[in-house]
N, C-alpha and C positions, 0 to 999 in steps of 0.2 A: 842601779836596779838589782845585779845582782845581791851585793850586800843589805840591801833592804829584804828581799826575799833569806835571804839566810837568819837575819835576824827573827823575822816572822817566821823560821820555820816552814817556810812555801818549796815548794819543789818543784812547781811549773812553772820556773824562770818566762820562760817562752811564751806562754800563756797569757800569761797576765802582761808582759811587755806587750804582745798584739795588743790585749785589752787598753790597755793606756794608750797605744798609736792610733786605734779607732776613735779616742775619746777626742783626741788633739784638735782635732778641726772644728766640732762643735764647740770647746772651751774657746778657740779664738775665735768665732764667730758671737762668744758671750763677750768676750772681752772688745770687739770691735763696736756692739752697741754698748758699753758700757763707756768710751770714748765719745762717742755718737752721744749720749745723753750728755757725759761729762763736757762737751765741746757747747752745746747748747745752754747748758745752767751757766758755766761760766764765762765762757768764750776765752778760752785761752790757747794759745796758738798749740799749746804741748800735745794737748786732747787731739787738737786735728791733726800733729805731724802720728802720731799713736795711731791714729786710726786709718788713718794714710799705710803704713806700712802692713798695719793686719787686713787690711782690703786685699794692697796686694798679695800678701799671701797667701789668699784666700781665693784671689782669680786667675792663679798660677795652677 
């Protein structure tokens, strides 16, 4: 992170890291139903071990 903000010229390291650690749990919570569909169209076992693991860390 740091070096991505140097490159951009950002100076609120700190800032934007919080911003990005807010975001975290709603992006796994997109990606848990996107397993959740994927496990339903195709039924493959991968989708549900995938979706297995971001529940749990999601109810953690």
């Amino acid at each position: 992170m740091p070096r991505y903000c140097a490159l951009r010229q950002l100076k609120s390291v700190n800032v934007i890291l919080a911003r990005v650690n807010a975001w975290l749990p709603f992006t796994d919570y997109l990606a848990l139903c996107w397993y959740e569909v994927g496990a339903n169209l195709y039924g493959l076992p991968a989708y549900n071990q995938a979706a297995d693991v971001l529940y749990q860390q999601l109810s953690e």
